[in-house]
KOLTI-580632 format. One record per residue (C-alpha): residue number from 1; x, y, z. Coordinates in steps of 0.2 Angstrom, whole numbers, plus 5000, padded with zeros to 4 digits. Layout:
<nodes>
@seq = NUM, X = X, Y = Y, Z = Z
...
</nodes>
This chain:
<nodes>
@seq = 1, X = 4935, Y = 5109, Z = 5112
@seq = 2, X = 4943, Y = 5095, Z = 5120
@seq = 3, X = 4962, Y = 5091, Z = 5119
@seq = 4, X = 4977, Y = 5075, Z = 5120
@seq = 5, X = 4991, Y = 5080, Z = 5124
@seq = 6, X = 4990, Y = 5099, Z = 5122
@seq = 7, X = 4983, Y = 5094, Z = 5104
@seq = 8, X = 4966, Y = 5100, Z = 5100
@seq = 9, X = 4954, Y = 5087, Z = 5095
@seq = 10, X = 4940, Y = 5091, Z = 5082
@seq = 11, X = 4925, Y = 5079, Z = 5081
@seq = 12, X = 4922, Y = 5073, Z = 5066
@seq = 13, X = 4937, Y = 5072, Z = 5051
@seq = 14, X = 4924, Y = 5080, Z = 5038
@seq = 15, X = 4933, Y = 5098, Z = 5041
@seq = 16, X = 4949, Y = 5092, Z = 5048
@seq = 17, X = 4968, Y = 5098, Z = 5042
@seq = 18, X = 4980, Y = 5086, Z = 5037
@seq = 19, X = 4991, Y = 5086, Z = 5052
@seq = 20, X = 4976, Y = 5088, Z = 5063
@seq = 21, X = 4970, Y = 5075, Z = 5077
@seq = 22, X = 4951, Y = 5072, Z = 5076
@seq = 23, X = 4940, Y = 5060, Z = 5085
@seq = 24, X = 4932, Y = 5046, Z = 5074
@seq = 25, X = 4916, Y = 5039, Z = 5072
@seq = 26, X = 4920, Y = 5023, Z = 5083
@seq = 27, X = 4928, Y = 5036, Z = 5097
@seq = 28, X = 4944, Y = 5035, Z = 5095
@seq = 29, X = 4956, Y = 5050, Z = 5090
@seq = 30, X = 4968, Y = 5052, Z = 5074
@seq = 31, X = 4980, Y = 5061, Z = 5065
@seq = 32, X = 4972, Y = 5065, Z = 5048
@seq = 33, X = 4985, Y = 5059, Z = 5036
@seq = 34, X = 4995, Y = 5049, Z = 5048
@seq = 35, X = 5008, Y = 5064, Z = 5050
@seq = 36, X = 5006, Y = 5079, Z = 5064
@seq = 37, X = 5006, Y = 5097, Z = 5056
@seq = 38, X = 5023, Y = 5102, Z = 5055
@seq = 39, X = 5030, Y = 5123, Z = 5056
@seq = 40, X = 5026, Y = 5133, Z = 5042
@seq = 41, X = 5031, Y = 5127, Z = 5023
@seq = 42, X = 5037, Y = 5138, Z = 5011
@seq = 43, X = 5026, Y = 5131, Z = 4998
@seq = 44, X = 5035, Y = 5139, Z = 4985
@seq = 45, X = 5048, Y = 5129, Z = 4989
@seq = 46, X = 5041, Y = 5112, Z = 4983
@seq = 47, X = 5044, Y = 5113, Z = 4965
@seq = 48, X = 5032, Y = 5105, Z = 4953
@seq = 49, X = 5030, Y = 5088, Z = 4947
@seq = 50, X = 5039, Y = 5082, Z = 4929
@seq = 51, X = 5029, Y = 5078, Z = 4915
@seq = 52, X = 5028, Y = 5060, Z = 4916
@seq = 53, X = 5018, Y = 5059, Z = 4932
@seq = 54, X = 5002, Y = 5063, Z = 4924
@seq = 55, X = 4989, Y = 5053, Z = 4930
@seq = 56, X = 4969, Y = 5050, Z = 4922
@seq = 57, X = 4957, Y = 5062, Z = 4930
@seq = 58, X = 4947, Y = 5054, Z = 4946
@seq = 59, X = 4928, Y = 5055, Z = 4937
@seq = 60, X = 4917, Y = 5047, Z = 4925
@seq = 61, X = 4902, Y = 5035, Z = 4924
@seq = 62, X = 4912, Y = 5019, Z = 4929
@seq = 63, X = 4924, Y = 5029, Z = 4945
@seq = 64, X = 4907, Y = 5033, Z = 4950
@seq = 65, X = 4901, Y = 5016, Z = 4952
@seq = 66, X = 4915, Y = 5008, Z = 4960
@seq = 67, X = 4913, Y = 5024, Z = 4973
@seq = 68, X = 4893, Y = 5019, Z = 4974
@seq = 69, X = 4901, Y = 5001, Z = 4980
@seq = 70, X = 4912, Y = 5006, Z = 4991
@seq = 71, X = 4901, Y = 5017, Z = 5002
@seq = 72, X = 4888, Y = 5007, Z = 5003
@seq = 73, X = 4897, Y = 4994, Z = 5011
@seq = 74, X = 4907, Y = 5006, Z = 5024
@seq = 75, X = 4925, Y = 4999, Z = 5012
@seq = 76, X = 4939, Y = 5009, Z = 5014
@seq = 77, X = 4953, Y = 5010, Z = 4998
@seq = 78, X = 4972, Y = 5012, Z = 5001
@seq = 79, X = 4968, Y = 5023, Z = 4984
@seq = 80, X = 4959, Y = 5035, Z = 4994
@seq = 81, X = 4966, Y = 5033, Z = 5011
@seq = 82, X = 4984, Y = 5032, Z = 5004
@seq = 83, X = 4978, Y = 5047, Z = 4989
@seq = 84, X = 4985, Y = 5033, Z = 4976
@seq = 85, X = 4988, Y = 5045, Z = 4959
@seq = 86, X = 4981, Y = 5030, Z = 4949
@seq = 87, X = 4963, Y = 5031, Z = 4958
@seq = 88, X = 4957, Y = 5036, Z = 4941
@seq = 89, X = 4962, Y = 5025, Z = 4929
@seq = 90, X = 4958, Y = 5008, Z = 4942
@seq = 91, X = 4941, Y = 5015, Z = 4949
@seq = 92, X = 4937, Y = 5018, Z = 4929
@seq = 93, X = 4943, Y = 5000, Z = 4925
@seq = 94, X = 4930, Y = 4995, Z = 4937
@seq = 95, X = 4945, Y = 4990, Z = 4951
@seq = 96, X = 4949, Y = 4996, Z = 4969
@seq = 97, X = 4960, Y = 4987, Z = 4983
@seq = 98, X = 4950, Y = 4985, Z = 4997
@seq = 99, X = 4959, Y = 4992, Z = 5014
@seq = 100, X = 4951, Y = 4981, Z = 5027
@seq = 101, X = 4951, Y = 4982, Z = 5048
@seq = 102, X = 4948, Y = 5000, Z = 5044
@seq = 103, X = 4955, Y = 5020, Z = 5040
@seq = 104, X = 4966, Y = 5020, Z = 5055
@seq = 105, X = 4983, Y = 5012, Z = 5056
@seq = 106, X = 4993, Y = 5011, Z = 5073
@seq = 107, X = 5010, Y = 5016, Z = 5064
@seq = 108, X = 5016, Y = 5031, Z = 5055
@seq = 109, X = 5028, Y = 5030, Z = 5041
@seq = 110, X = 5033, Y = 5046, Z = 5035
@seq = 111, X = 5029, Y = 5040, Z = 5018
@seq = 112, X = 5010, Y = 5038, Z = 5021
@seq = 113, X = 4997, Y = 5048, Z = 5022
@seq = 114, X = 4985, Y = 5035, Z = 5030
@seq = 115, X = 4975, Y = 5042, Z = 5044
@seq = 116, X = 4986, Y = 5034, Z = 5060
@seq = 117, X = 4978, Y = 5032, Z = 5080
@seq = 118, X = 4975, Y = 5016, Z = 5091
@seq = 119, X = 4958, Y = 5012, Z = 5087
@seq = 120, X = 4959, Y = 5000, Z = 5103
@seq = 121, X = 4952, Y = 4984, Z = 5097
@seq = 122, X = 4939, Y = 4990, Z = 5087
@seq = 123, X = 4934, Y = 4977, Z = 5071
@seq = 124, X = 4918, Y = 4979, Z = 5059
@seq = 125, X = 4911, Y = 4961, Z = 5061
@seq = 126, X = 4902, Y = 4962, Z = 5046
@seq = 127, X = 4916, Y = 4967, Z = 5035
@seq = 128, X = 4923, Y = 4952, Z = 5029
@seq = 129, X = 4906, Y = 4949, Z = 5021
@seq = 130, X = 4904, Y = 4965, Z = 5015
@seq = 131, X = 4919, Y = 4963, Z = 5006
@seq = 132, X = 4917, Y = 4948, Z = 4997
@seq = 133, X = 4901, Y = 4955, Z = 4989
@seq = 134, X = 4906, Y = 4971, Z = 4984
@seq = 135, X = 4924, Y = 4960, Z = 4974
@seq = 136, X = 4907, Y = 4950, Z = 4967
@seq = 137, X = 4897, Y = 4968, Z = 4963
@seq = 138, X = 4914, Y = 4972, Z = 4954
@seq = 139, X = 4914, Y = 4959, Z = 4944
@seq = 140, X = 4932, Y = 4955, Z = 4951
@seq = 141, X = 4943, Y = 4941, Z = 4946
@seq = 142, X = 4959, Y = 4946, Z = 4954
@seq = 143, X = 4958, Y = 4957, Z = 4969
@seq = 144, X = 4972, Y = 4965, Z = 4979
@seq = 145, X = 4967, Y = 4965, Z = 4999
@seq = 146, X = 4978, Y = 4976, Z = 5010
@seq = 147, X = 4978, Y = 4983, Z = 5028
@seq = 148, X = 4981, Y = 4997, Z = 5039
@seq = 149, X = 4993, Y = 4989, Z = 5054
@seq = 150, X = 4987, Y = 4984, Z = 5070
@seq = 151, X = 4995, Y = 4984, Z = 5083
@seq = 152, X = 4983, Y = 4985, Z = 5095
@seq = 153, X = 4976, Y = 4969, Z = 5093
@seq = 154, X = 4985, Y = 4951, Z = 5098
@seq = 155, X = 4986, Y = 4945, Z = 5081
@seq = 156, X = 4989, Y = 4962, Z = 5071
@seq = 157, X = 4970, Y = 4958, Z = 5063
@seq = 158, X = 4978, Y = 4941, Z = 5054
@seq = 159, X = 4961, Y = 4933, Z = 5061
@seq = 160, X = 4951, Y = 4946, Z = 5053
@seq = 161, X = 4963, Y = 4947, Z = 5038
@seq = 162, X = 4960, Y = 4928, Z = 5035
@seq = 163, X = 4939, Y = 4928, Z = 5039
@seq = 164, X = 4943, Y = 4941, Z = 5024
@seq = 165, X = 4950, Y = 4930, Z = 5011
@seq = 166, X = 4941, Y = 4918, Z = 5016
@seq = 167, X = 4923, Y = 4926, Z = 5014
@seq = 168, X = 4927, Y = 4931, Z = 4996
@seq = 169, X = 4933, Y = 4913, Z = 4991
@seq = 170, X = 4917, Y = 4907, Z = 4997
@seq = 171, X = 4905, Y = 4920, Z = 4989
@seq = 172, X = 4918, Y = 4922, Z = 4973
@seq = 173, X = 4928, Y = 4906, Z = 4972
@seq = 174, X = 4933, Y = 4909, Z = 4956
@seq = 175, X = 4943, Y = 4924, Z = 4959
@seq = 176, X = 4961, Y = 4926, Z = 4963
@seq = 177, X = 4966, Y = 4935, Z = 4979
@seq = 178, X = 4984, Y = 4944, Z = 4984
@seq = 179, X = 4986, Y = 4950, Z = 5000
@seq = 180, X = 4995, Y = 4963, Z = 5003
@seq = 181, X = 4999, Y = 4963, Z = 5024
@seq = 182, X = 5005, Y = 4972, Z = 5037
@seq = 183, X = 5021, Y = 4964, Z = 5045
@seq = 184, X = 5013, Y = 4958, Z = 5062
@seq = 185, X = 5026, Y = 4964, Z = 5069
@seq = 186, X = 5038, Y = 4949, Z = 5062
@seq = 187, X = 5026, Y = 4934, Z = 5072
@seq = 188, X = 5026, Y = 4921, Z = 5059
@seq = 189, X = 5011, Y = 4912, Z = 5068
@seq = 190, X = 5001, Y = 4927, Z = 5061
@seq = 191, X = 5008, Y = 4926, Z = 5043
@seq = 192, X = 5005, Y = 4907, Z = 5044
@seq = 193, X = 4987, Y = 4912, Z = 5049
@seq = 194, X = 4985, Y = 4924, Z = 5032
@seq = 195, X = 4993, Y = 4911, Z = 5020
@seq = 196, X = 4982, Y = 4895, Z = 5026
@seq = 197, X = 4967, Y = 4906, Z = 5021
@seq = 198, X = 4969, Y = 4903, Z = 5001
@seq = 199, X = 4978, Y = 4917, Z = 4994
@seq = 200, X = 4987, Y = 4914, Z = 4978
@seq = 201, X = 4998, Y = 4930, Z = 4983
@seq = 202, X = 5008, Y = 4935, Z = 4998
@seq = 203, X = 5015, Y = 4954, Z = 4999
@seq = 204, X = 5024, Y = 4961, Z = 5011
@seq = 205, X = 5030, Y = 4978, Z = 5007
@seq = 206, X = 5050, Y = 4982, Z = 5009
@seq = 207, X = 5046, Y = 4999, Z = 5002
@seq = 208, X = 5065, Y = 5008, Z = 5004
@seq = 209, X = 5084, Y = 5002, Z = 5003
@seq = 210, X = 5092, Y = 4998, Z = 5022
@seq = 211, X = 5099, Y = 5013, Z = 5026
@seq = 212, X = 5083, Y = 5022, Z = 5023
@seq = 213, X = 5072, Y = 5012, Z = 5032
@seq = 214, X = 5072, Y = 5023, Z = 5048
@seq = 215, X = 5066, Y = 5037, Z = 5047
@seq = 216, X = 5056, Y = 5034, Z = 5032
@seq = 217, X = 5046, Y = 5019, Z = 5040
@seq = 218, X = 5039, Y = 5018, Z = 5057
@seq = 219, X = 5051, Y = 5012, Z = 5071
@seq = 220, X = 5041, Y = 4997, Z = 5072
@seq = 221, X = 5044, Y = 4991, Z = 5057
@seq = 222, X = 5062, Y = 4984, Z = 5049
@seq = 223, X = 5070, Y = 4979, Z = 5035
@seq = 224, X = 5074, Y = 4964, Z = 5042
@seq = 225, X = 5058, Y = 4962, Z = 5048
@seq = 226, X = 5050, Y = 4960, Z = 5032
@seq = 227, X = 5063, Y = 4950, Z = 5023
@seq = 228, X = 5060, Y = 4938, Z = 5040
@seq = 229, X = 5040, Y = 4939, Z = 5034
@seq = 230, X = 5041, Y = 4935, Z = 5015
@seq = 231, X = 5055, Y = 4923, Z = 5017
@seq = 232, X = 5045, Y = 4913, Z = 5029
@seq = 233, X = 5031, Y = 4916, Z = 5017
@seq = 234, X = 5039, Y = 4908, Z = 5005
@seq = 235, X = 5044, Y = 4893, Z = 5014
@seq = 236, X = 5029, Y = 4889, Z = 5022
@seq = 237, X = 5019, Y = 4889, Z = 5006
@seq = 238, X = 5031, Y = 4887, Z = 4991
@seq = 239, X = 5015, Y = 4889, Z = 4980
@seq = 240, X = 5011, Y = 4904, Z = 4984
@seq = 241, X = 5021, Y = 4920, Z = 4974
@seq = 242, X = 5028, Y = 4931, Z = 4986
@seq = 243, X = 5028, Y = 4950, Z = 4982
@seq = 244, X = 5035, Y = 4967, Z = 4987
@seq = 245, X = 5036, Y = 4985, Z = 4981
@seq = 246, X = 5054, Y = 4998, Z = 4983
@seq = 247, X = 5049, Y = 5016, Z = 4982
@seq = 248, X = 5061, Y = 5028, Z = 4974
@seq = 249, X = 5064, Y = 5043, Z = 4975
@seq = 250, X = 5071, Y = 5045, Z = 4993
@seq = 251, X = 5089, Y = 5049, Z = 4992
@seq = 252, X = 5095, Y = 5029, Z = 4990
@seq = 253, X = 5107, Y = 5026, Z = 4977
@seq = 254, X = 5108, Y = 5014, Z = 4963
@seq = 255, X = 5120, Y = 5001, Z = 4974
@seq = 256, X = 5107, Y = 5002, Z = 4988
@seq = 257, X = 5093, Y = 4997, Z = 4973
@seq = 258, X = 5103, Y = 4983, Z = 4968
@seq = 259, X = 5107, Y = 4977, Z = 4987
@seq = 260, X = 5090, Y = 4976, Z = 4989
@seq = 261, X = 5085, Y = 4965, Z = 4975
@seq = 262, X = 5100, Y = 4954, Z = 4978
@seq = 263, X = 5093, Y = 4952, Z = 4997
@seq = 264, X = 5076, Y = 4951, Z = 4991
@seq = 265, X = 5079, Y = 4936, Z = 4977
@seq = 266, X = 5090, Y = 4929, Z = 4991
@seq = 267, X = 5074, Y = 4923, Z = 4999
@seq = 268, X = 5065, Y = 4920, Z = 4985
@seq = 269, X = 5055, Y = 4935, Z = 4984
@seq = 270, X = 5046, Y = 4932, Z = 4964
@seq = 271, X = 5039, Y = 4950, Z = 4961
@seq = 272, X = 5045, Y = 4967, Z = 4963
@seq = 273, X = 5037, Y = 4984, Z = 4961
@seq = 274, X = 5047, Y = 5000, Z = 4957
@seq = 275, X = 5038, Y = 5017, Z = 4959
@seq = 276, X = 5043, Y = 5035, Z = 4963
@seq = 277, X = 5040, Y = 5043, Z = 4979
@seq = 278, X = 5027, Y = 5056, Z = 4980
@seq = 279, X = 5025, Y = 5068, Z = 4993
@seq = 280, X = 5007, Y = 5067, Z = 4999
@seq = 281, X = 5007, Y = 5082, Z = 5011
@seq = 282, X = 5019, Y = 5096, Z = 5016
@seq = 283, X = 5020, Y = 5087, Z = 5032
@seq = 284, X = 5028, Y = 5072, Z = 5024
@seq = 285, X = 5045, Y = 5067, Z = 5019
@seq = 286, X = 5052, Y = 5077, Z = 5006
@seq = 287, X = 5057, Y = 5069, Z = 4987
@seq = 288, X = 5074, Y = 5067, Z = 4983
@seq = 289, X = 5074, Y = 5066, Z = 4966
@seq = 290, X = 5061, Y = 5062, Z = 4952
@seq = 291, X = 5067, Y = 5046, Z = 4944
@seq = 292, X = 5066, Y = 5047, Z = 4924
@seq = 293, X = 5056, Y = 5035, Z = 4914
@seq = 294, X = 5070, Y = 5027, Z = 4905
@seq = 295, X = 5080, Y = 5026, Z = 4923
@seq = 296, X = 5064, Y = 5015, Z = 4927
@seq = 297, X = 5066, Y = 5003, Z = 4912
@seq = 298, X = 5086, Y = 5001, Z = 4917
@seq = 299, X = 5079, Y = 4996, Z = 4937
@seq = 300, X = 5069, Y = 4983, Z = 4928
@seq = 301, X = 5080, Y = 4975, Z = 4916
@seq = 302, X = 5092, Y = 4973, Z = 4930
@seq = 303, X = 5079, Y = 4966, Z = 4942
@seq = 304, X = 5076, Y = 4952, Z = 4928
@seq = 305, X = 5092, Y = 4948, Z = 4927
@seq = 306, X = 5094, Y = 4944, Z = 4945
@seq = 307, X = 5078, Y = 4932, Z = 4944
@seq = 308, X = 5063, Y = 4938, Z = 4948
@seq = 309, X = 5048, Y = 4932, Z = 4940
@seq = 310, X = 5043, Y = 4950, Z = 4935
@seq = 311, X = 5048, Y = 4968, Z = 4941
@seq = 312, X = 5034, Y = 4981, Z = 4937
@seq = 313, X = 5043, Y = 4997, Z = 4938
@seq = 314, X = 5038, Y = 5014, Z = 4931
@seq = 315, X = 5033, Y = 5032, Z = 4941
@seq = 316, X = 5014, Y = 5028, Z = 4945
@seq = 317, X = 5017, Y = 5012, Z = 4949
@seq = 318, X = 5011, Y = 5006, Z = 4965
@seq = 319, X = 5011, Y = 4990, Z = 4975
@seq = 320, X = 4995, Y = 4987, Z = 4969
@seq = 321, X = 4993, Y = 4993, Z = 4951
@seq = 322, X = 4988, Y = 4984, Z = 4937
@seq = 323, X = 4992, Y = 4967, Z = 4949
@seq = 324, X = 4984, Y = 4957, Z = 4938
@seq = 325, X = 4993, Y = 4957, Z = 4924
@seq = 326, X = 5009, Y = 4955, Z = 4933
@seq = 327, X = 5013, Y = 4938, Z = 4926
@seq = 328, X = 5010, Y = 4946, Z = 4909
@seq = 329, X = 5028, Y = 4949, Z = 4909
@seq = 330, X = 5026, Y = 4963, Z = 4900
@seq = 331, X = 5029, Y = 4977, Z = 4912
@seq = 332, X = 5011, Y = 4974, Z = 4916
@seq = 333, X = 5009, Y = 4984, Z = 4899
@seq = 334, X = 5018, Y = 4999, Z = 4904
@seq = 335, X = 5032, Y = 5010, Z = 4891
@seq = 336, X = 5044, Y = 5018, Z = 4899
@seq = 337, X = 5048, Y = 5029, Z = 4887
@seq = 338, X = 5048, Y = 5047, Z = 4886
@seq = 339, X = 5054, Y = 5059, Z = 4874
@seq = 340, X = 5069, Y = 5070, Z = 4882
@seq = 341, X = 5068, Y = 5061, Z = 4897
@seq = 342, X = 5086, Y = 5054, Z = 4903
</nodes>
């Protein structure tokens, strides 16, 4: 068995541990789950989850379907790759979001269990086309298109990104598309490159308060960085919604929430997404605190009243989730309301 660093490298991810470096398909080597394998955990120290985080089991005729789709056209899913708890209520409703420039992302937040390694330039030519008519196979007319970062390539994959959007406007024209990007490491040129191909949303992910930035996201990232991106978002095409999602759960305080959304509406961010932090692996960061349904409900009453267009916020909820019905303004038909629960 060969080995990077000391590390052992196992071909293949197929049999691979969470924490473990393989070598891919394309030749490259990974982390499975983005997050190297830590000492020992005391498992029993973990605790269970509450009540309210029960999630629709990932089977039935129309998941199947939807999984049919996506292997056939070599996709990846940020509901697989990112082990979204909601995989089977969307995949059953007929709905993924497509992760596009492939499995492997160049950073690793502490957060995410995406696979992460330099997959040294390496694009699927044919993916853009393959994603528009797997969003027409679906039926799609809104579809949420994110991205594993980067780095490794001059533009942070904008190009790609864009050939993307712009395949499925062509092949769909009638469907509505949010992109959900990386940050490109804050070069607006990029994110100009992104919004010129059509979409009707831009979201950039801001995903903790400040103070938590480092060490929940990768060094590369920033909290100024992505407020850079959406506000310039914003300005460049005043038309287009701009989006982001805040994960709870962390350790940040209820003045750190409302700081956030006060800088977030400073730069005209529209929507906001509130979910609670799950630990994907033992390798991960820890949770802090399982935030209650009703505290959810008071986070979005006071995101209202600061302005934003909509504040989706609830403990599945995901970037993502249910992003059609955002404009609803219903809470994208979520109750938070549950019996006992303070």
């Amino acid at each position: 068995m060969s080995e990077f660093k000391g590390i052992p490298i196992i071909p293949g991810a197929a049999a691979v541990r969470s924490g473990e470096k393989y070598r891919t398909a394309q030749g490259f080597t990974a982390i499975k789950d983005g997050v190297k394998s830590r000492d020992p955990v005391n498992r029993a120290t973990l605790g269970g989850k509450p009540r309210w985080l029960k999630a629709p089991l990932a089977s039935g005729a129309a998941f199947d379907a939807v999984r049919s789709i996506v292997r056939e056209h070599r996709l990846s899913t940020v509901c697989e790759e990112a082990k979204c708890p909601n995989i089977g209520e969307c995949w059953n409703a007929g709905t993924a979001t497509i992760m596009v420039m492939g499995a492997v992302c160049t950073r690793a937040c502490r957060f995410c269990s995406v696979d992460t390694g330099n997959p040294r330039g390496w694009l699927d030519a044919e993916e853009p086309e393959n994603v528009a008519r797997s969003v027409g196979l679906m039926k799609l007319k809104y579809v949420v298109l994110t991205s594993v970062d980067r780095d490794d390539l001059a533009d942070g994959g904008a190009a790609h990104y864009a050939a993307c959007v712009l395949a499925i406007k062509q092949m769909n024209p009638g469907t509505a598309v949010e992109a959900l990007t990386p940050d490109f490491q804050g070069v607006l040129a990029d994110v100009e490159a992104v919004l010129d191909s059509g979409v009707e949303v831009f979201a950039q992910n801001i995903e903790t308060v400040r103070r938590l930035t480092h060490p929940v996201r990768d060094p590369r990232a920033g909290y100024e960085q992505t407020l850079s991106v959406l506000e310039h978002a914003k300005r460049y095409h005043p038309d287009v919604l701009t989006k982001t999602s805040l994960m709870l759960g962390l350790g940040e305080t209820d003045e750190e929430i409302l700081e956030t959304m006060d800088d977030l509406r400073l730069i005209g961010v529209d929507i906001l997404t509130l979910g609670q932090y799950l630990r994907p692996t033992v390798n991960h960061l820890g949770v802090e605190r399982f935030v209650t349904p009703i505290e959810f409900e008071r986070y979005r009453t006071w995101g209202l009243a600061r302005g934003f267009l909509e504040v989706v916020s609830g403990p599945l909820v995901r970037s993502s989730y249910r992003a059609e019905r955002a404009l609803e303004r219903n809470n994208a038909g979520l109750v938070n309301a549950v019996a006992g629960a303070r």
